[in-house]
C-alpha positions as CSV (number, residue, x, y, z in Angstrom):
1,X,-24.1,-8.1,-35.3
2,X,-22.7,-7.9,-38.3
3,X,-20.4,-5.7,-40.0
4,X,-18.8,-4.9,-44.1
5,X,-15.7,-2.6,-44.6
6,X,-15.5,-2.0,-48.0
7,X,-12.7,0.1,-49.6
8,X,-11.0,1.5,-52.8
9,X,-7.5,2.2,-52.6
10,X,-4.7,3.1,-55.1
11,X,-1.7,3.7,-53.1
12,X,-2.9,1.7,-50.3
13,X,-3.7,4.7,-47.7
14,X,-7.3,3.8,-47.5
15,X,-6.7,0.5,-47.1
16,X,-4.6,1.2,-43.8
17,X,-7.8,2.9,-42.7
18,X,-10.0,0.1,-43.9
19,X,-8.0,-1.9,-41.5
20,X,-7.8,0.2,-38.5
21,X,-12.0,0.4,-38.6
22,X,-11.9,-3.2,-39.3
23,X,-10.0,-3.9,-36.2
24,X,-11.7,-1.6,-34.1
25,X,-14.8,-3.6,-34.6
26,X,-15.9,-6.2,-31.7
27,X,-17.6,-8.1,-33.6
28,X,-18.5,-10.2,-36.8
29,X,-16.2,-8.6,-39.9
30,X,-16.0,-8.8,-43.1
31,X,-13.1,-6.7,-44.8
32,X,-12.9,-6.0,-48.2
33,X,-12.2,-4.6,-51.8
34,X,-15.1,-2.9,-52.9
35,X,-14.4,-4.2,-56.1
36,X,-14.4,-7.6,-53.9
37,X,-17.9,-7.3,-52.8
38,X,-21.0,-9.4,-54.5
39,X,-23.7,-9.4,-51.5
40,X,-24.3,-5.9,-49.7
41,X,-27.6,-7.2,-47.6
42,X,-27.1,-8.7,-44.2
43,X,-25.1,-6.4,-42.5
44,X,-25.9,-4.1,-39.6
45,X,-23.3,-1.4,-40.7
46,X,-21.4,-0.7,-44.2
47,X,-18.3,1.6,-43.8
48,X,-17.3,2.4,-47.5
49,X,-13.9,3.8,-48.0
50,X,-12.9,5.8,-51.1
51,X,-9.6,8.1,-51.5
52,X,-11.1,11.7,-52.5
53,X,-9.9,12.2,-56.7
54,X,-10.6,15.9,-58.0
55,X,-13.2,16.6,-55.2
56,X,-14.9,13.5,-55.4
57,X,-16.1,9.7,-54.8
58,X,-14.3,7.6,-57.8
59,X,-15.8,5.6,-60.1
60,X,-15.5,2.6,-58.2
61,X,-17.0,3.8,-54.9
62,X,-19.7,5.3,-56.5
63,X,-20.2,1.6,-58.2
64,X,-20.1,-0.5,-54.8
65,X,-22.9,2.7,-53.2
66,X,-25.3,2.1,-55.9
67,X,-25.5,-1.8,-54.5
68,X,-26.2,-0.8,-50.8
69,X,-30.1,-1.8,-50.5
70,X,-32.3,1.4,-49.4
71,X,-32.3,2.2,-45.5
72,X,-28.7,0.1,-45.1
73,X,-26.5,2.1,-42.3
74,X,-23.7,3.3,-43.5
75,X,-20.9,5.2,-42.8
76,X,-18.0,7.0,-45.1
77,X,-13.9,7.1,-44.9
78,X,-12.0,8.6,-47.3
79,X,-8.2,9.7,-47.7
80,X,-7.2,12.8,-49.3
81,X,-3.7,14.7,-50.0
82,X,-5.6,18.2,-48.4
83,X,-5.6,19.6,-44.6
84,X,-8.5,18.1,-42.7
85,X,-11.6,19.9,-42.9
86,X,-10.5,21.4,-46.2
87,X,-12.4,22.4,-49.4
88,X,-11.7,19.4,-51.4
89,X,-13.0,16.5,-48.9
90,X,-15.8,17.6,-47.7
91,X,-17.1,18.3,-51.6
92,X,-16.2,14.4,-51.7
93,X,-18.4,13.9,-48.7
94,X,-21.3,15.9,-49.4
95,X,-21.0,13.8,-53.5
96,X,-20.7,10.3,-51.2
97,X,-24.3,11.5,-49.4
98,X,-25.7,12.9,-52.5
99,X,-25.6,9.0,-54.2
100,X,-26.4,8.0,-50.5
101,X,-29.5,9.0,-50.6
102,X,-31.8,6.1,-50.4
103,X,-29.4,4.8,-46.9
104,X,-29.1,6.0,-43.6
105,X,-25.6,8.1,-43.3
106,X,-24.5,7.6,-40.2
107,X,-21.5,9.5,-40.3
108,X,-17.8,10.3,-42.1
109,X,-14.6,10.3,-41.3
110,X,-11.4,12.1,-43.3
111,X,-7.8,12.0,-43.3
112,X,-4.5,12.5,-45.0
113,X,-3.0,10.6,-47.1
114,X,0.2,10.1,-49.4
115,X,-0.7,11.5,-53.4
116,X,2.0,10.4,-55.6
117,X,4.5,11.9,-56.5
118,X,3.8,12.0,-60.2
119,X,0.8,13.5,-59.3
120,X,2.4,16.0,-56.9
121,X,4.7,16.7,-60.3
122,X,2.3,17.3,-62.4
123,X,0.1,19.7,-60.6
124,X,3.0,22.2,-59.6
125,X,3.2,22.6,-63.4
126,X,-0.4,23.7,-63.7
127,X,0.2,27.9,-62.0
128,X,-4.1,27.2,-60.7
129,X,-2.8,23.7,-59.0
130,X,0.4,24.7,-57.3
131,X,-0.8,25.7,-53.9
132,X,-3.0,22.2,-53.7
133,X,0.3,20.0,-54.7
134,X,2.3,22.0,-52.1
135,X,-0.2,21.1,-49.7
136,X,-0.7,17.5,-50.8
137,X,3.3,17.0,-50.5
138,X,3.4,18.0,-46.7
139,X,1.1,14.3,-46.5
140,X,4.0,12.4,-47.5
141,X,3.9,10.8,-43.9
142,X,-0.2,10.0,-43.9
143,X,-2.0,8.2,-42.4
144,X,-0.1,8.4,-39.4
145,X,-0.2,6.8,-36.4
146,X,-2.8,9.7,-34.8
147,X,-5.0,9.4,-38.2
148,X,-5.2,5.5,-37.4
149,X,-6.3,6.3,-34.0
150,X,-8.6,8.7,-35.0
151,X,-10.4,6.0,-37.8
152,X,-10.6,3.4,-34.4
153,X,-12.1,6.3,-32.6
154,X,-14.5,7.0,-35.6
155,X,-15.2,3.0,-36.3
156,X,-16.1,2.7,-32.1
157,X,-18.7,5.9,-32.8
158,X,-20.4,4.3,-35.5
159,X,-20.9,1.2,-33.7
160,X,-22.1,3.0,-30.9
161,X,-24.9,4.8,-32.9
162,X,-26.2,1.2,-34.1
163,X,-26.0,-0.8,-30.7
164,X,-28.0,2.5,-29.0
């Protein structure tokens, strides 16, 4: 078997997470930038990381999903500044499966991440933004240790769905 994670990261969150799904996988690997990636056929899984920016995939994640042949299995990551199971990420997810459409989604997988601080700064100065930067500034400390654990956890799933 054979297996691509693919990622887009700014402040490098996502790519911790990229790495922990990478190195929860048994098997051949290939780890990389999505901008990094030529060749999306040949694999028997794609995990596709992306940090979640204004409710949604960014421009270069949605690039690298438009290259995934039809019926590829593949499985979304993303980092994000909210509370898990919040508002914000799953609206990212829900765009990921929307340009997903022509391959099999086998699952996702969300955590917290660091947002920058200039970002944190310039939102609490915006009265409709103030309560999302207060909550993106208590993930100063993310991905922790538990949100690395939990991508291993999510990475061993996935496998499991495609060795069934």
């Amino acid at each position: 078997m054979k297996a691509l994670v693919a990622y887009y990261s700014e402040t490098g969150n996502t790519k911790k997470v990229a790495e922990a799904i990478a190195g929860a996988i048994h098997f051949d690997k290939e780890l990389k930038k999505v901008q990094d990636v030529e060749n999306t056929s040949g694999y028997d899984i794609i995990f596709c990381g992306f940090p979640v920016q204004a409710h949604s995939v960014p421009k270069e994640a949605i690039k690298f999903i438009a290259k995934v042949p039809a019926g590829q299995k593949i499985a979304f990551f993303s980092t994000h500044g909210s509370l898990r199971g919040g508002l914000l990420p799953k609206q990212a997810f829900e765009h990921a499966l929307g340009l997903a459409a022509k391959q099999t989604v086998l699952g996702n997988f969300g955590c917290r991440g660091m947002v920058a601080e200039k970002i944190i700064d310039m939102l609490m100065k915006s009265p409709q933004h103030q309560a999302w930067a207060q909550e993106a500034g208590s993930a100063m400390n993310h991905p922790d240790a538990n949100d690395i654990s939990d991508a291993k956890s999510f990475a061993a799933q996935m496998i499991a769905k495609i060795s069934a």
